[in-house]
C-alpha beads as a LAMMPS data file, in Angstrom:
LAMMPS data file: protein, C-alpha beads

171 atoms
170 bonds

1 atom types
1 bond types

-500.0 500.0 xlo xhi
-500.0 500.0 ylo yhi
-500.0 500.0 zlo zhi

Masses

1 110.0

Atoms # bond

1 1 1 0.000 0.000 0.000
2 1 1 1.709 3.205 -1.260
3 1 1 1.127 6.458 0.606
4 1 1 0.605 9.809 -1.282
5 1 1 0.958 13.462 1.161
6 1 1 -0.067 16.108 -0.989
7 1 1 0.505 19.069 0.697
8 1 1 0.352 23.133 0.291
9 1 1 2.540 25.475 3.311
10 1 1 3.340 28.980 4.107
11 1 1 6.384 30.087 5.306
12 1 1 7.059 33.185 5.922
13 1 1 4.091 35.558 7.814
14 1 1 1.858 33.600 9.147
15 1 1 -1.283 33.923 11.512
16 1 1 0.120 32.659 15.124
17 1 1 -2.068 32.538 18.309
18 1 1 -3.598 36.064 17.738
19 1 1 -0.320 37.565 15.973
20 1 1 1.710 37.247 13.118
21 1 1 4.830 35.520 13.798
22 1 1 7.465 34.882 11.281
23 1 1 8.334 31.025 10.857
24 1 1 11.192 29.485 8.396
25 1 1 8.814 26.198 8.008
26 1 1 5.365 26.094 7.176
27 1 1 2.849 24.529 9.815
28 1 1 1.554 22.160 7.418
29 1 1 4.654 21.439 5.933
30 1 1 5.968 19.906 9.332
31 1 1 2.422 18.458 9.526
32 1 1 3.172 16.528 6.236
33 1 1 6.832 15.422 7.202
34 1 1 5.006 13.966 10.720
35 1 1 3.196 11.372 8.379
36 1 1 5.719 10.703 6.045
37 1 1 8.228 9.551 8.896
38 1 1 5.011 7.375 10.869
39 1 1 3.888 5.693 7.605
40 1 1 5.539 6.688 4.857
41 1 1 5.481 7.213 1.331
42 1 1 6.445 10.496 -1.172
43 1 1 6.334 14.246 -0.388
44 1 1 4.254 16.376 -3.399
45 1 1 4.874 20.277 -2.546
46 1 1 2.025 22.248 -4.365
47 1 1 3.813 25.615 -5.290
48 1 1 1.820 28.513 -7.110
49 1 1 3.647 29.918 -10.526
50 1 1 2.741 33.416 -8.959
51 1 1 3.590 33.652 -5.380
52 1 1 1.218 34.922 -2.675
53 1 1 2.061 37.830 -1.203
54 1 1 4.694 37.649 1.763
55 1 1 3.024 40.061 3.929
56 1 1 0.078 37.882 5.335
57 1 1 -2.623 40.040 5.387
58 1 1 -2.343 40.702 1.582
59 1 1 -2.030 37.167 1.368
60 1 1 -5.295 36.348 2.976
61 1 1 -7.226 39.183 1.008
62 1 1 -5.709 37.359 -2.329
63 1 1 -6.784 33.958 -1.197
64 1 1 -10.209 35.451 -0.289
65 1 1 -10.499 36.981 -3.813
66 1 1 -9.699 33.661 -5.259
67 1 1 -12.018 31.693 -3.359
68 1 1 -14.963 34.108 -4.423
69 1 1 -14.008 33.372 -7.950
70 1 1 -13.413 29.241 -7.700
71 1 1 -9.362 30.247 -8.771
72 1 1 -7.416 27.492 -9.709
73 1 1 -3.684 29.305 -9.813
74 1 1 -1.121 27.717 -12.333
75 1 1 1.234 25.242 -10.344
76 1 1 4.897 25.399 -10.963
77 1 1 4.499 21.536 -11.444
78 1 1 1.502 18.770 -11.477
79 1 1 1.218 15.423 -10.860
80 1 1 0.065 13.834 -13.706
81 1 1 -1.307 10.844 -12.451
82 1 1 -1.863 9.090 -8.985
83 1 1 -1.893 5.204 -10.173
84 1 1 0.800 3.845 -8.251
85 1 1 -0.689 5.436 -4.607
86 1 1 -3.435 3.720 -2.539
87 1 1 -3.554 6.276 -0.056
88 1 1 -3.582 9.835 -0.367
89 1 1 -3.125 12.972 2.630
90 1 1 -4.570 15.562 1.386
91 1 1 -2.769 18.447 3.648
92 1 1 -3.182 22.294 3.403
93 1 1 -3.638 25.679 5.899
94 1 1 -7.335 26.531 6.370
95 1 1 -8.166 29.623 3.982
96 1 1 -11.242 30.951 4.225
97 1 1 -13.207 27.879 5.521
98 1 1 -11.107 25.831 2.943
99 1 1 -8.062 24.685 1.194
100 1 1 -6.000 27.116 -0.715
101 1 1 -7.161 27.125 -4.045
102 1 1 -3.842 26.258 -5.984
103 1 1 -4.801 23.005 -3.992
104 1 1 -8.018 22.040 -6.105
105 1 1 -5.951 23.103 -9.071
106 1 1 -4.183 19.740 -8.571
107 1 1 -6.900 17.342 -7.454
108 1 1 -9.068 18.162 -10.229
109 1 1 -6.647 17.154 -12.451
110 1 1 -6.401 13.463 -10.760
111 1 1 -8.538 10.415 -10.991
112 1 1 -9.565 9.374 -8.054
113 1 1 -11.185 6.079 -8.415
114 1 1 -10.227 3.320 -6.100
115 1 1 -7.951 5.915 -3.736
116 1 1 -8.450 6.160 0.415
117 1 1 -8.124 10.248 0.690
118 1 1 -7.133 11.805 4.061
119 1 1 -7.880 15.537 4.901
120 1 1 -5.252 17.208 6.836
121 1 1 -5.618 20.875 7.967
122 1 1 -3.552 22.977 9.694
123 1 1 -5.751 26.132 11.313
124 1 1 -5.714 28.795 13.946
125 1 1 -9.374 27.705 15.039
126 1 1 -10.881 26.532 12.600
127 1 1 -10.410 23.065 12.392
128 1 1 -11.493 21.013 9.857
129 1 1 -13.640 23.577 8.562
130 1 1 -15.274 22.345 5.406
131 1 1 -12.002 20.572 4.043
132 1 1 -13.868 17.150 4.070
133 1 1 -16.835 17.904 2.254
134 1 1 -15.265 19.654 -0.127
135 1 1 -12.669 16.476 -1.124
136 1 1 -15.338 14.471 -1.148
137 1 1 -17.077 16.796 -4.329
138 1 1 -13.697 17.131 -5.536
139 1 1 -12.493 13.031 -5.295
140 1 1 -15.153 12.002 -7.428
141 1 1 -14.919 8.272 -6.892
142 1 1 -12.681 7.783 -3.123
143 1 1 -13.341 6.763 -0.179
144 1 1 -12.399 8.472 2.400
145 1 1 -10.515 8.259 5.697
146 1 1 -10.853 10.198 9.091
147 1 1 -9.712 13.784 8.652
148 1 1 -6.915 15.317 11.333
149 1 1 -6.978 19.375 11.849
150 1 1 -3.797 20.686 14.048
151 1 1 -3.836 23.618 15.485
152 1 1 -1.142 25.050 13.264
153 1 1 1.175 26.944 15.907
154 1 1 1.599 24.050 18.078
155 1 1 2.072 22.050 14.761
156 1 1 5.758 21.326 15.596
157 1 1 5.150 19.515 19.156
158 1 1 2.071 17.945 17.131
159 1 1 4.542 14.456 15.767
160 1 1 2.927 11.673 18.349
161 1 1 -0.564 12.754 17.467
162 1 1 -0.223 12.766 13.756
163 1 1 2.195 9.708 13.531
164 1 1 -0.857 7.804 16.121
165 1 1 -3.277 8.896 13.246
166 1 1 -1.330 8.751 10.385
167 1 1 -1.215 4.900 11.496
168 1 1 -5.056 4.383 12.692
169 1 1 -6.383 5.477 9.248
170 1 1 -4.210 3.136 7.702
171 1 1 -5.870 -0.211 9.164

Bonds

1 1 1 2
2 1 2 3
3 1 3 4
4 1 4 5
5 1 5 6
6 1 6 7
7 1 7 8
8 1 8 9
9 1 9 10
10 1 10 11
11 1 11 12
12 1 12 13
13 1 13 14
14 1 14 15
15 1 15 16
16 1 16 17
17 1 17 18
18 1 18 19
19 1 19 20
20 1 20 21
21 1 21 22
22 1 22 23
23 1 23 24
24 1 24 25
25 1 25 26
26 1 26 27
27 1 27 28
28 1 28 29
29 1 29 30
30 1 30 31
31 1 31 32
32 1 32 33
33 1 33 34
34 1 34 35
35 1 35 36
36 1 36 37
37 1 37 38
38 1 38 39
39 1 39 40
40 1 40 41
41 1 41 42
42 1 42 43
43 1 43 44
44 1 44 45
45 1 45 46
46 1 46 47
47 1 47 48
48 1 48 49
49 1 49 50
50 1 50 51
51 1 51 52
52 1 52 53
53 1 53 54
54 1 54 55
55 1 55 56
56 1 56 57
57 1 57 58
58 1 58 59
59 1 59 60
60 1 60 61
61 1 61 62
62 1 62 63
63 1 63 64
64 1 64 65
65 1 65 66
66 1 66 67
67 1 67 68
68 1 68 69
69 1 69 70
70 1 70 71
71 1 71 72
72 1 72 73
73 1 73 74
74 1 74 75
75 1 75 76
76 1 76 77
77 1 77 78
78 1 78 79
79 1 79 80
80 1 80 81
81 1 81 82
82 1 82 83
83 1 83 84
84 1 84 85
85 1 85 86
86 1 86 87
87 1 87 88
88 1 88 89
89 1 89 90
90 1 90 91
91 1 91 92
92 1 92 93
93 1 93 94
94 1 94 95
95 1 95 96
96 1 96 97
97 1 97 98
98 1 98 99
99 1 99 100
100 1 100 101
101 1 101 102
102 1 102 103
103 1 103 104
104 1 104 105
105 1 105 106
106 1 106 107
107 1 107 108
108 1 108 109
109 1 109 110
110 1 110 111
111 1 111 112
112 1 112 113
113 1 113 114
114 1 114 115
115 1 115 116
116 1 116 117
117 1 117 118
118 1 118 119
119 1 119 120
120 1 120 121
121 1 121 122
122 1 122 123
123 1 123 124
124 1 124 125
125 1 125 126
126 1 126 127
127 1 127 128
128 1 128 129
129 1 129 130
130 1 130 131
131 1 131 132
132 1 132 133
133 1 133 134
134 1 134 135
135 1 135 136
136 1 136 137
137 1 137 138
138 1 138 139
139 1 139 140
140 1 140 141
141 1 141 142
142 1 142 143
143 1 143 144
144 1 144 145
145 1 145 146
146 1 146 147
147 1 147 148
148 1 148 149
149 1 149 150
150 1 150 151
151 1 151 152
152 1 152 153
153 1 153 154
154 1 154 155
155 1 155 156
156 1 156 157
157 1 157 158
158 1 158 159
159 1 159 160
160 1 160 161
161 1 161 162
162 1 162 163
163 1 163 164
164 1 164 165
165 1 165 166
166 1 166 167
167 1 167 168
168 1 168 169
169 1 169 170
170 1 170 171
């Protein structure tokens, strides 16, 4: 069983317990490494031809503006096909209720029949949000696992938790 983590992060500015704090890693990206090291399996990085903003609050008004308009922002690279994966993480920062958009940019170009699709979110207080629902109109054809939301500034003391259920989702 092959493992997939498909994953979007900000460095940079980022929202951080009620302030902006400036971090060298993105949350999700440590999120993403967590479940690579507990189960395994290959690292995608989505990364937007046009870069967000690196001050965050012009980031957040861009990635509002795209949401409003269903956005799909050109990727500096796609993966053409997810054949050789059974399981697929799904990990991204909560945006608006939601996955950046340069995320759905690559899942809509996948076929999903026959994959087990994880959502991971990284948030301030959001959780989850609508992540799950929206994978599941997006993986047309998946079934899907248990979704894990970590709260992003405690992401990097967050390894036991997502390696215990990187591993339950898995059975």
């Amino acid at each position: 069983m092959a493992n997939l983590i498909i994953y979007y992060s900000r460095k940079g500015e980022n929202y951080w317990n009620g302030g902006i704090k400036n971090i060298k890693k993105g949350n999700t990206e440590t999120v993403a490494e967590f479940i690579q090291k507990a189960v395994g399996g290959k690292l995608f990085e989505i990364e937007t031809v046009k870069e967000y903003s690196a001050d965050y609050y012009e980031c957040i008004d861009d990635a509002k503006t795209e949401l409003r308009a269903g956005a799909r922002p050109e990727l500096k690279k796609y993966l053409d096909n997810i054949d050789e994966y059974d399981n697929i993480f799904v990990c991204g920062p909560c945006w608006w209720g939601t996955y950046p958009m340069a995320v759905f940019t690559q899942l809509e170009k996948l076929d999903w029949n026959g994959k087990k699709v994880m959502a991971v979110m990284t948030h301030e207080g959001s959780g989850l949000a609508s992540s799950e629902r929206d994978l599941k109109k997006t993986c047309k054809g998946a079934a899907f696992g248990k979704g894990l939301a970590v709260h992003g500034a405690k992401a990097a003391q967050s390894e036991k938790v997502v390696s215990e259920w990187a591993k339950s989702v898995l059975k």
